[in-house]
GUMAR-799783 format. One line per field, with one value per residue: x, y, z of N, C-alpha, C, O in turn. Coordinates in pm, whole numbers, plus 50000, padded with zeros to 5 digits. Example, Ala and Ser with C-alpha at 12.3 -4.5 7.8 and 13.67 -1.06 7.14 Angstrom:
n_east [51319_51285] .
n_north [49431_49775] .
n_up [50780_50708] .
ca_east [51230_51367] .
ca_north [49550_49894] .
ca_up [50780_50714] .
c_east [51320_51290] .
c_north [49670_50003] .
c_up [50780_50787] .
o_east [51424_51341] .
o_north [49668_50114] .
o_up [50846_50804] .
***
This chain:
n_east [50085_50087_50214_49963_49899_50001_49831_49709_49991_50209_50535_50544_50490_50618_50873_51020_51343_51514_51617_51897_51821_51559_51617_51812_51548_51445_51609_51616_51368_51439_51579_51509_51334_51436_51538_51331_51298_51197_51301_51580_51965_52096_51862_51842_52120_52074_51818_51958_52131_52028_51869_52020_52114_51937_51717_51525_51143_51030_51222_51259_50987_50959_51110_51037_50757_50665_50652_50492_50529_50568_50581_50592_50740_50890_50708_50604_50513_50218_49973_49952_49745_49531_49606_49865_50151_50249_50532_50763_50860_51076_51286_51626_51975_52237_52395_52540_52715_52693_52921_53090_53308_53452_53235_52898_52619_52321_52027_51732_51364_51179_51341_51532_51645_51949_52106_52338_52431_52725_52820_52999_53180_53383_53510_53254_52921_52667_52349_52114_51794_51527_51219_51058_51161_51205_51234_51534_51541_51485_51583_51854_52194_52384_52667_52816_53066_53249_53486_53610_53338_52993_52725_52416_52106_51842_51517_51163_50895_50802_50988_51243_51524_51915_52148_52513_52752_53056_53227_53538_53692_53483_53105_52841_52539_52255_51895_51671_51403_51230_51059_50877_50893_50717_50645_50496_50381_50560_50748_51094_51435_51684_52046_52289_52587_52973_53212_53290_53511_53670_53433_53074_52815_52479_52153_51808_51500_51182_50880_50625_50730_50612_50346_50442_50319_50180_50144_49900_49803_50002_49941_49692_49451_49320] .
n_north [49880_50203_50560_50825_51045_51366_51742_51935_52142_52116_51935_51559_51317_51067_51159_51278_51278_51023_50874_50793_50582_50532_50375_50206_50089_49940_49787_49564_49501_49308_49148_49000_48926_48694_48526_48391_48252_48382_48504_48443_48410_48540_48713_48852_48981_49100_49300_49450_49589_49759_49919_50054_50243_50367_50706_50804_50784_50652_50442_50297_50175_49970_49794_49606_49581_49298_49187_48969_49119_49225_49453_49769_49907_50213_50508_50791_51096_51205_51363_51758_51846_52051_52191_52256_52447_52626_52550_52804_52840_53011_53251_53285_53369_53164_53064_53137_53346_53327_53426_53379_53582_53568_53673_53686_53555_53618_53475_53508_53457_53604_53503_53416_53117_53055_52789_52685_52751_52847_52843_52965_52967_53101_53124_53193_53274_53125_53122_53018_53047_52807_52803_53029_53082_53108_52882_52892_52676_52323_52111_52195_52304_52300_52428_52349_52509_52479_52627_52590_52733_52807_52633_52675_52537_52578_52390_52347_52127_52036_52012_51798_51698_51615_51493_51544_51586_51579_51558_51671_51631_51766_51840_51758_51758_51549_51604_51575_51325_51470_51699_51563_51484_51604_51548_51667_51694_51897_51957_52062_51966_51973_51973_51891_51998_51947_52038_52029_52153_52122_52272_52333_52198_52221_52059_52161_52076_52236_52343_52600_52941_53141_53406_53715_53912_54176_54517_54620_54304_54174_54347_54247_54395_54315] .
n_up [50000_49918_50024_50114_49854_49940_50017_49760_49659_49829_49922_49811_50065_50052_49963_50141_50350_50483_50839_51016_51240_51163_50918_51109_51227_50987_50935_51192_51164_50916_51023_51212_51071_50905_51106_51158_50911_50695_50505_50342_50352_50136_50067_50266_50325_50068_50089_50338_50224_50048_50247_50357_50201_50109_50096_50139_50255_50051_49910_50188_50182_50029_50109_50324_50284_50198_50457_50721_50945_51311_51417_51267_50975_50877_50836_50672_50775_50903_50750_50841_51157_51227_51406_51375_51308_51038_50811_50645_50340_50168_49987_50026_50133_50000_50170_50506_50772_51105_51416_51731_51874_52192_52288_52193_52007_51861_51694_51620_51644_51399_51075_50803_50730_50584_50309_50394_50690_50861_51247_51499_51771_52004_52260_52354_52350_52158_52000_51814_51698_51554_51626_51502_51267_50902_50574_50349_50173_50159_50303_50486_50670_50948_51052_51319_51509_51856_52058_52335_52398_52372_52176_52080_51919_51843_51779_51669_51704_51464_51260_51141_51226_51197_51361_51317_51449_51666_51954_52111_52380_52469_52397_52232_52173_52094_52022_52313_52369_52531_52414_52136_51790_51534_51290_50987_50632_50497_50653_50665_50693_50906_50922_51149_51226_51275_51567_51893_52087_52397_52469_52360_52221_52119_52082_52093_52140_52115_52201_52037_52052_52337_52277_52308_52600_52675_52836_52964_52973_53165_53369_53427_53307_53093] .
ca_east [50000_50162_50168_49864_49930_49964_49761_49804_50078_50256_50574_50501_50550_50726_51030_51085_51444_51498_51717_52005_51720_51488_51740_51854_51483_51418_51749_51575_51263_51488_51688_51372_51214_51571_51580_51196_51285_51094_51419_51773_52087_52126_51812_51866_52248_52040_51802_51980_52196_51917_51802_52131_52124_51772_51752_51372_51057_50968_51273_51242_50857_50896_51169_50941_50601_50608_50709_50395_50612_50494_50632_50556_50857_50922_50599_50619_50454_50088_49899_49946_49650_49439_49660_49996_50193_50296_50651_50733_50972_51113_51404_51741_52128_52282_52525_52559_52759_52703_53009_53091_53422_53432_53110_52708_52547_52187_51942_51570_51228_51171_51445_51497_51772_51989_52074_52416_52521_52833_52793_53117_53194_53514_53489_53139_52794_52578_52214_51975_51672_51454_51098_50975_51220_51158_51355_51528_51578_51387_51697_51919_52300_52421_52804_52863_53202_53240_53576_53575_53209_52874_52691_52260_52018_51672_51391_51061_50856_50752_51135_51326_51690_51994_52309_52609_52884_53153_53229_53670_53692_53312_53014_52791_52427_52122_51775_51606_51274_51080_50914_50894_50856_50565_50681_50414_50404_50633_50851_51253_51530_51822_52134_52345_52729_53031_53278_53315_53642_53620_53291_53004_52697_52317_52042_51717_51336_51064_50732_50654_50753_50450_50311_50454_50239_50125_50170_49769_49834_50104_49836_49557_49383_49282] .
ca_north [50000_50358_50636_50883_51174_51536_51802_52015_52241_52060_51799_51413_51268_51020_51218_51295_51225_50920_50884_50664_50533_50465_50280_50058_49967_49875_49607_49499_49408_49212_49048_48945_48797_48614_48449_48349_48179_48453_48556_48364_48494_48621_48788_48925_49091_49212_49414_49522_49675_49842_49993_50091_50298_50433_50789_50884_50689_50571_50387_50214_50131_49840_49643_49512_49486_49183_49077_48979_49176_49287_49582_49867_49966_50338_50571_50962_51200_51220_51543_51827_51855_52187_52323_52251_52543_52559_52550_52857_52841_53161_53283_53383_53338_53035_53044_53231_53283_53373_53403_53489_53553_53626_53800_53617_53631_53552_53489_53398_53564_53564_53502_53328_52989_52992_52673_52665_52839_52849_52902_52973_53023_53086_53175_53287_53205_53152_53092_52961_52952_52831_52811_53119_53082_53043_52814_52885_52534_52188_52079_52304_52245_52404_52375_52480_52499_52567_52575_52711_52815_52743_52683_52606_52536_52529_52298_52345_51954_52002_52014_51695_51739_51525_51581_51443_51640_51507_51651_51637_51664_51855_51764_51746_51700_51551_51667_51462_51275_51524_51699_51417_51520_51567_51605_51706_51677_51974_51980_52054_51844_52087_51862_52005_51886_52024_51957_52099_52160_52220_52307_52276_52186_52116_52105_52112_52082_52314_52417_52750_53069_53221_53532_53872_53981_54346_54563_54555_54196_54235_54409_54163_54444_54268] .
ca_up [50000_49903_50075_50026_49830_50041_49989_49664_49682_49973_49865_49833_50177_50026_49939_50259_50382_50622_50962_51028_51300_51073_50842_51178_51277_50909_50949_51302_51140_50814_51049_51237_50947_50882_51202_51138_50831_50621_50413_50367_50430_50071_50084_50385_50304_49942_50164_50424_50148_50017_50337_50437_50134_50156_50085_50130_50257_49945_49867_50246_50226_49913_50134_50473_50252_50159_50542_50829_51042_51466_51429_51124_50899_50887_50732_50655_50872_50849_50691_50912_51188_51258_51518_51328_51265_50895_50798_50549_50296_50081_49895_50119_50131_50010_50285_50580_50932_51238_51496_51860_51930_52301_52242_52208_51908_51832_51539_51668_51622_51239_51024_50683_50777_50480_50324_50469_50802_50955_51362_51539_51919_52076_52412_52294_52328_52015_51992_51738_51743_51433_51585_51409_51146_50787_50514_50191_50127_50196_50366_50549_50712_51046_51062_51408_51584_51939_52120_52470_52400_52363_52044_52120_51816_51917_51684_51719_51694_51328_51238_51173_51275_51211_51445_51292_51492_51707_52059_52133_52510_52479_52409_52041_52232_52025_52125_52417_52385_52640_52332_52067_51655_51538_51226_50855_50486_50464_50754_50696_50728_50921_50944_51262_51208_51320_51611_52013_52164_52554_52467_52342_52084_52179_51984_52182_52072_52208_52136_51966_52153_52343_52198_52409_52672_52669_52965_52982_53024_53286_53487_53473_53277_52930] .
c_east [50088_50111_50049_49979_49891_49882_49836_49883_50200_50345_50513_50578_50621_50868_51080_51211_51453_51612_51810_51879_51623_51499_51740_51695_51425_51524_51702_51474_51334_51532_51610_51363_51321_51528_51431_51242_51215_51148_51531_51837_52108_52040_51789_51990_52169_51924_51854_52065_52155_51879_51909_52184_52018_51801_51618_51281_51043_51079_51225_51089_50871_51003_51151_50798_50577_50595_50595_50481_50502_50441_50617_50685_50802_50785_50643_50530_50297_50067_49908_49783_49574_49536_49807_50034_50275_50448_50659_50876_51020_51302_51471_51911_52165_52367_52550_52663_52741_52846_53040_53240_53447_53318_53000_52706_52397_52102_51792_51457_51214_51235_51483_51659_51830_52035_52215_52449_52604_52812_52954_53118_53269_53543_53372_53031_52695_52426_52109_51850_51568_51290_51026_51076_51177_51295_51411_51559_51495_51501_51830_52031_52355_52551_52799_53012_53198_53418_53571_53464_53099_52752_52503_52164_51907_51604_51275_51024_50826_50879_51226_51493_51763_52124_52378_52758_52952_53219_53455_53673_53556_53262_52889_52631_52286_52024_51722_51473_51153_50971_50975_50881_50747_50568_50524_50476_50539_50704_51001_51309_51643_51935_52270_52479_52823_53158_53286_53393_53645_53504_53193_52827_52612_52223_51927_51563_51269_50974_50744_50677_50632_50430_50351_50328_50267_50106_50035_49710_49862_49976_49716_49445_49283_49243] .
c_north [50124_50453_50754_51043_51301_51628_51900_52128_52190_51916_51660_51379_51188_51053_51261_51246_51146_50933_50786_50594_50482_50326_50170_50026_49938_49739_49537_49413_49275_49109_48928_48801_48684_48547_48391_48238_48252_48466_48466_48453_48564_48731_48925_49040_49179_49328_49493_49683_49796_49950_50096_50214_50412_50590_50859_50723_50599_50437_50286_50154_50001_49759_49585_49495_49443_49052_49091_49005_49203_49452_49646_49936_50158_50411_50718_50963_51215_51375_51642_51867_52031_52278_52298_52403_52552_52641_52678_52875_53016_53226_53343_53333_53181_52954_53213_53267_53369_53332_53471_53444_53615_53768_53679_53688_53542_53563_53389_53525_53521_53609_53403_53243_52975_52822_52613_52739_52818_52934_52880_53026_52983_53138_53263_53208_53241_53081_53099_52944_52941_52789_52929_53156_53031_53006_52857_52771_52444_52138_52216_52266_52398_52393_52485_52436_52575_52537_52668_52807_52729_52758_52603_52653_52460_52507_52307_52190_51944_52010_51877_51718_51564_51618_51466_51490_51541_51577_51596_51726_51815_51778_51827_51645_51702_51607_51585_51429_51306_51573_51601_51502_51511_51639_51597_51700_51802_52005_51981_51968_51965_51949_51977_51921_51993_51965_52089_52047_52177_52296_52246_52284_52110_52163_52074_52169_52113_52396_52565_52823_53097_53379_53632_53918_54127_54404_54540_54422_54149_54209_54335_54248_54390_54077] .
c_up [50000_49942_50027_50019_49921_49965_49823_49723_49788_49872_49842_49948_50145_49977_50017_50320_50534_50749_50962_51128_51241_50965_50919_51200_51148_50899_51060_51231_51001_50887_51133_51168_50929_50999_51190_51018_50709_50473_50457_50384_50286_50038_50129_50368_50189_50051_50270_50384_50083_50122_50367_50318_50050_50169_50178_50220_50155_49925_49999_50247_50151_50034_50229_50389_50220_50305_50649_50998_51192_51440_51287_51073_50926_50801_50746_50734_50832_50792_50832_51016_51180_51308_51463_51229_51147_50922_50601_50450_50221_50050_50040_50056_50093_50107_50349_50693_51065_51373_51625_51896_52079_52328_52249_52086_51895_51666_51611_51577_51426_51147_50888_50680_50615_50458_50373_50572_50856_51091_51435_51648_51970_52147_52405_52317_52215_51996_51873_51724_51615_51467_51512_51269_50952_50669_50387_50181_50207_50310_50400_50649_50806_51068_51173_51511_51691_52000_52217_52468_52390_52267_52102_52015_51871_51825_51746_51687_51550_51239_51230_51120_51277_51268_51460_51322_51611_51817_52072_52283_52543_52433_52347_52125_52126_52113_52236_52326_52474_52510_52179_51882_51629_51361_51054_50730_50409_50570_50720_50734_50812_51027_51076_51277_51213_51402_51794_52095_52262_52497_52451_52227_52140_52107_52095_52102_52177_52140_52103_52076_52178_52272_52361_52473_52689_52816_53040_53014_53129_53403_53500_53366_53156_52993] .
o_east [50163_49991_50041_50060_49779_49861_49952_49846_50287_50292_50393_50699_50730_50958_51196_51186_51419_51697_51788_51820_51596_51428_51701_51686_51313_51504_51739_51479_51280_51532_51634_51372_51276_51434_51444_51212_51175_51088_51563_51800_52150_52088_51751_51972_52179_51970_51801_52074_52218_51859_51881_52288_52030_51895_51626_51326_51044_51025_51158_51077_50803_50967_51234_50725_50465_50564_50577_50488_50379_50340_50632_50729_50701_50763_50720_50465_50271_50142_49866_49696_49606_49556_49884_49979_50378_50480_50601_50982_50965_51405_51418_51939_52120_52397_52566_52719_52795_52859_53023_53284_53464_53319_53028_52748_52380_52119_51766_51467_51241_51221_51436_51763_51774_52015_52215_52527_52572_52792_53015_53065_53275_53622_53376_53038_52652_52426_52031_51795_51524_51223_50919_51055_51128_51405_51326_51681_51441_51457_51869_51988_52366_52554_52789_53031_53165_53467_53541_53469_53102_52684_52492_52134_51885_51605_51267_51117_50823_50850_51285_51548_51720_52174_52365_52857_52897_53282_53487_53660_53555_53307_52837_52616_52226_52039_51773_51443_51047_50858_51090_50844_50669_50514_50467_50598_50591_50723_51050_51258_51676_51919_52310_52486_52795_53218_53287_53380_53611_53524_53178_52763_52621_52205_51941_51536_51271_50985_50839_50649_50542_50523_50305_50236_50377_50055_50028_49599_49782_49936_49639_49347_49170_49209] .
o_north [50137_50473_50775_51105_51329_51599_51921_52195_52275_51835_51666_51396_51205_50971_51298_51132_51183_51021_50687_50521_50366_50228_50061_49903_49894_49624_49420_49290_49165_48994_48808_48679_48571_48480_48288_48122_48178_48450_48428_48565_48678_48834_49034_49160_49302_49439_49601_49794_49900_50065_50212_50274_50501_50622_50946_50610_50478_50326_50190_50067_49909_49643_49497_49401_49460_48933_49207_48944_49200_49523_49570_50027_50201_50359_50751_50865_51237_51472_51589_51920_52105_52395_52339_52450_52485_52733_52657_52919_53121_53222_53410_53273_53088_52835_53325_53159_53476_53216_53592_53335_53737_53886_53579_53798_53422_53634_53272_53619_53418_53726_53290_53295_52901_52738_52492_52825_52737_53055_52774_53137_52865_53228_53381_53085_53353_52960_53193_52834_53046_52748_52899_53247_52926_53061_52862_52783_52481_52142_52305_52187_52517_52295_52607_52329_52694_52425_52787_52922_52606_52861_52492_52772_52348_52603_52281_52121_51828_52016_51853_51744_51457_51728_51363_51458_51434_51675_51483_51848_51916_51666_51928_51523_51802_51646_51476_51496_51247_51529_51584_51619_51432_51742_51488_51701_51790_52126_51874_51884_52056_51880_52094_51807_52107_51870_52211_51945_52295_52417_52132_52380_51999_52280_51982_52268_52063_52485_52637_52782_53092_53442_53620_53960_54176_54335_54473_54409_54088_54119_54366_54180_54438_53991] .
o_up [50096_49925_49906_50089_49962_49847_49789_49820_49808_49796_49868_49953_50200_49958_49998_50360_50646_50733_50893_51048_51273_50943_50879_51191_51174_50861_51051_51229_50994_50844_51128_51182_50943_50957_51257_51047_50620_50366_50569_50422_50308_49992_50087_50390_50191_50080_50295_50435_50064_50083_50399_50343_49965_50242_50264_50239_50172_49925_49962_50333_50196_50051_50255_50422_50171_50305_50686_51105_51182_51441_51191_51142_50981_50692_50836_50771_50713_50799_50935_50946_51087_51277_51549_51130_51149_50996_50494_50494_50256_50117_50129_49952_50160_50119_50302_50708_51094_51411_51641_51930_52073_52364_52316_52050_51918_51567_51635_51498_51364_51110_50902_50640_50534_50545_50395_50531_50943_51086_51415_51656_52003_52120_52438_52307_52187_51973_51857_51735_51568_51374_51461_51189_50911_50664_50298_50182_50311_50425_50324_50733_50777_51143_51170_51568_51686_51981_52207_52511_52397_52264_52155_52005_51917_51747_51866_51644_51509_51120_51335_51013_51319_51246_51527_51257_51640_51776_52035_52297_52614_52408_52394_52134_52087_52229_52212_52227_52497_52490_52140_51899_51681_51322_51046_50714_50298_50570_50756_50807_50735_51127_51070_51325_51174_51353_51786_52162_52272_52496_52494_52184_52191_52072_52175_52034_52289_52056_52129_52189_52094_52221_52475_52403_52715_52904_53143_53066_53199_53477_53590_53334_53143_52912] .
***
């Protein structure tokens, strides 16, 4: 069964780009079926090869459905619900950078994520933040370097993030599992890779910013 088509105007969920996670629990369920008797061993090495090479959904959906698997191979993101905050794309920089050299620098509020940024902090703190951000690109690459600093890229849940950096006596932190993806037919890919020296790199996922309260607010007045 193939995935249903998204709404007009909105990519095909199936072109959506997959996870190394995704990838390993499509080899869990092959290796499964292997030890079942489902698939042989040459079977088994031809898909795993396949998976392991898997770009998108689409390519991983044909190599578990032919298998009466427990467990459900990898699917795209359903249609965006009611209260899902759309993801906006629009023309910007092909490449950008932001740097703090014994200094802070920031980029939040609403801002257009080119499709490369260079983030740099050296004895500096540097801050990210792309929930009210918008994309020039479907995919988007954060190269951030911290040494003796602190580099923090904030994801909102409709955002799927890969972090493929490498901490050298610091520490290159994926997001936790408090708020989970919740990711739509047009959600971003932003790949967060790099390296932190005595420092450090964290990506963290959190719901939208609240809206500014008004002094009338403040006061109970409104």
């Amino acid at each position: 069964m193939g995935l249903p088509e998204p709404h007009p105007g909105q990519p095909r969920r199936a072109d959506l780009r997959v996870s190394d996670a995704d990838r390993h629990a499509v080899a869990d369920i092959l290796r499964e079926a292997a030890g079942e008797g489902r698939l042989d061993l040459e079977e088994l090495e031809e898909r795993l090869e396949e998976t392991y090479k898997a770009k998108t959904y689409a390519d991983l959906e044909p190599i578990t459905e032919d298998l009466p698997v427990a467990g459900k191979p990898p699917v795209a993101p359903a249609a965006p619900g009611a209260g899902a905050v759309p993801v906006v794309y629009g023309q910007g920089d092909e490449s950008d950078s932001a740097s703090a050299f014994l200094s802070n620098v920031e980029r939040k509020g609403v801002w257009v994520v080119p499709q490369h940024l260079s983030v740099n902090a050296v004895l500096g703190d540097a801050n990210i933040d792309l929930r009210e951000a918008h994309y020039s690109a479907r995919e988007v690459v954060i190269n951030a370097t911290s040494v003796l600093g602190s580099v923090k890229v904030t994801v909102p849940p409709n955002v799927h993030v890969i972090v493929e950096g490498n901490g050298v006596l610091g520490d290159f932190k994926e997001p936790s599992s408090k708020v989970p993806e919740a990711l739509t037919a047009d959600s971003p890919v932003v790949r967060v890779r790099g390296i932190a020296v005595l420092g450090d790199v964290t990506v963290k996922r959190r719901g939208p910013r609240p809206p500014k309260r008004t002094l009338k607010q403040h006061l109970g007045l409104e």
